[in-house]
C-alpha positions as a printed Julia matrix, in Angstrom:
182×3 Matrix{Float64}:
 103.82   99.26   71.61
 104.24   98.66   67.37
 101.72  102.66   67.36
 103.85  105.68   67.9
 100.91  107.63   68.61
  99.48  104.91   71.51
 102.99  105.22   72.98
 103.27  109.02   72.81
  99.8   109.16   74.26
 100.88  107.2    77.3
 104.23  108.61   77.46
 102.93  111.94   77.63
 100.28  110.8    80.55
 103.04  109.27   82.41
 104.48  112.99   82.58
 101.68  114.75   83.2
 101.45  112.2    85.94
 104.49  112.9    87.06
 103.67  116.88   87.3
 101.12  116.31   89.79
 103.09  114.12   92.1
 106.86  115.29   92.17
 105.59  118.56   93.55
 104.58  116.23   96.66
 108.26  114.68   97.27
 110.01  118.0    96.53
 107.64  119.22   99.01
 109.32  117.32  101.94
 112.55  118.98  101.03
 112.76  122.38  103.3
 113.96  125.26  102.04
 114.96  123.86   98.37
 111.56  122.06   97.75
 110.23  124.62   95.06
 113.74  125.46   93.93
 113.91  122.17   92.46
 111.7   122.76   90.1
 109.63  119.5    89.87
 107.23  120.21   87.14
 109.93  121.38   84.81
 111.59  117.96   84.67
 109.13  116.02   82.89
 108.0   118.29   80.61
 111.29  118.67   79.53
 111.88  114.7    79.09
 108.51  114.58   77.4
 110.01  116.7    74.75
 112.56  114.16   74.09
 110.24  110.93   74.87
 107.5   112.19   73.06
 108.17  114.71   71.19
 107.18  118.91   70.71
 103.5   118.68   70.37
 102.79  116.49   72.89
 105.5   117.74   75.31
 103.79  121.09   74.37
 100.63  119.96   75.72
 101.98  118.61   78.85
 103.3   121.6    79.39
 100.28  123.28   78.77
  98.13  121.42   80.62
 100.38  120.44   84.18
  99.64  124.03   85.91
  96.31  124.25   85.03
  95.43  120.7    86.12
  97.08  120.54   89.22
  96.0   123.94   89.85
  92.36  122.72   89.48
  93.58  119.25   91.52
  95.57  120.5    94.59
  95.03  124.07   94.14
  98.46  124.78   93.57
 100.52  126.62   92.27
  98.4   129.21   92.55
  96.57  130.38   89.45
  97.18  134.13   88.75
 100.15  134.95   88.07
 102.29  131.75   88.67
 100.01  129.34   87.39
  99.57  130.97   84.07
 103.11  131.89   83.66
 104.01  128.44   84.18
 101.88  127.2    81.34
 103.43  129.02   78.82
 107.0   128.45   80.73
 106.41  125.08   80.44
 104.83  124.83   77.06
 107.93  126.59   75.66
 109.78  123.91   77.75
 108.0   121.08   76.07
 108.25  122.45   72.66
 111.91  123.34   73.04
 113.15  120.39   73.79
 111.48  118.65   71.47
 111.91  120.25   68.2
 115.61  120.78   69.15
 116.19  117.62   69.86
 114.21  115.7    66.58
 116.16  118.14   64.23
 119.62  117.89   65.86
 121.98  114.8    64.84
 121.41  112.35   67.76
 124.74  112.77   70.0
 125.29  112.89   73.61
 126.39  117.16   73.17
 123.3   117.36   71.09
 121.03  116.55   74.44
 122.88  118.8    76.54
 121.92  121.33   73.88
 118.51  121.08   73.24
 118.15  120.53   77.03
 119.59  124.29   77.39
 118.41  125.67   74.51
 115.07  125.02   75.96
 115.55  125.94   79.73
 116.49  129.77   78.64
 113.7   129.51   76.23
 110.8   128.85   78.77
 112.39  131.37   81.01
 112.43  133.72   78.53
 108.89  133.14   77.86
 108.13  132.79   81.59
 109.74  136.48   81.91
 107.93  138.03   78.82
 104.44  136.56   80.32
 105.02  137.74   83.52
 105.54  141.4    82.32
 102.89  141.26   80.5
 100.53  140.0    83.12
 101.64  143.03   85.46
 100.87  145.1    83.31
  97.27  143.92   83.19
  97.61  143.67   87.44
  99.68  146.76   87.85
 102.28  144.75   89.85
 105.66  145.7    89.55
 107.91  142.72   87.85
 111.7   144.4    87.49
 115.04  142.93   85.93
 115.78  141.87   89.64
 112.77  139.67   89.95
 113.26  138.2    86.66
 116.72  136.62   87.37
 115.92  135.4    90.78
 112.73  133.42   89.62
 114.03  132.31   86.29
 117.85  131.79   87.43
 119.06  132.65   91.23
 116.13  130.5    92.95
 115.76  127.71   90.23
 119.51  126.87   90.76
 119.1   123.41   92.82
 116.7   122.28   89.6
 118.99  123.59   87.13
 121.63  121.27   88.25
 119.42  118.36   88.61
 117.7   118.9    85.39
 121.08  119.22   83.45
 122.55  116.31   85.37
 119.65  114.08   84.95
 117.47  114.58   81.79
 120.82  113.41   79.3
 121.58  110.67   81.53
 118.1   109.38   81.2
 117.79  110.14   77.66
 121.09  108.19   76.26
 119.7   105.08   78.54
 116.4   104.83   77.24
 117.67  105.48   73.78
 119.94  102.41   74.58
 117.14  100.58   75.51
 115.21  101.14   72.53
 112.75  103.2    73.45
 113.22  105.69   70.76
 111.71  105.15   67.09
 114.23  103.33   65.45
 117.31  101.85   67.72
 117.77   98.68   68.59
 118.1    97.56   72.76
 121.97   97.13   73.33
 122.67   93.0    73.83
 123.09   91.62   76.58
């Protein structure tokens, strides 16, 4: 595709698309299905496939959309926690990663640099929704749904996203390299 914007445009559907159905296969998993976090992972890679804005959107947009679809996860408080977790995700990874020098440690970084964002923001939107519900949210419940229960994804995500990154950027499907010769 010669338009960035046509390709970002279906990049970013091809995420979104895969936010609706990873949930699915994760699903099969017992016990570790959720903890793998399978919305998370292509919201982050749209950051670096697509970009902030569009990866922001993404991110945006999965919860609500496959809240509306499946009817899960559910809305209040997950759902909308999510989008803005995810948004931050999105928006993270891809500003980090368009302003950084493009090297292998650079990916790693912007990939972290954006996990503890959106948990951050997952965290500060979940206090502030109890305190519209009156639901407790403590310390405690922060660091097992932002850290202790999302370990399994953590690890994958880490793993995974560079790895994929570095090969499609040897493949040429970033703006501006070449695909390595055969």
């Amino acid at each position: 595709m010669k338009n960035p914007n046509t390709k970002n445009l279906v990049t970013a559907a091809l995420c979104l698309a895969l936010c609706m159905v990873l949930p699915f296969l994760t699903g099969q998993i017992p016990q570790i299905g959720n903890a793998l976090s399978p919305m998370h992972f292509p919201v982050l890679l749209a950051g670096f496939l697509c970009g902030p804005w569009w990866a922001l959107a993404v991110g945006a947009a999965a919860p609500l959309l496959r809240f509306f679809l499946f009817h899960s996860p559910a809305l209040y408080p997950t759902g909308i926690a999510m989008c803005f977790e995810l948004a931050a995700y999105g928006l993270t990874s891809g500003l980090l990663y368009r302003s950084l020098p493009k090297r292998p440690a650079n990916i790693y970084a912007s990939l972290i640099a954006a996990m503890l964002a959106g948990r951050v923001v997952w965290g500060a939107v979940r206090v502030v929704l109890s305190g519209v519900s009156g639901e407790p949210f403590t310390w405690q419940m922060f660091m097992a749904g932002a850290f202790l229960k999302a370990v399994p994804g953590i690890i994958i995500q880490i793993v995974l996203i560079p790895l994929l990154v570095m090969a499609l950027r040897r493949a040429g499907f970033f703006e501006g390299t070449a695909a390595v010769p055969a």
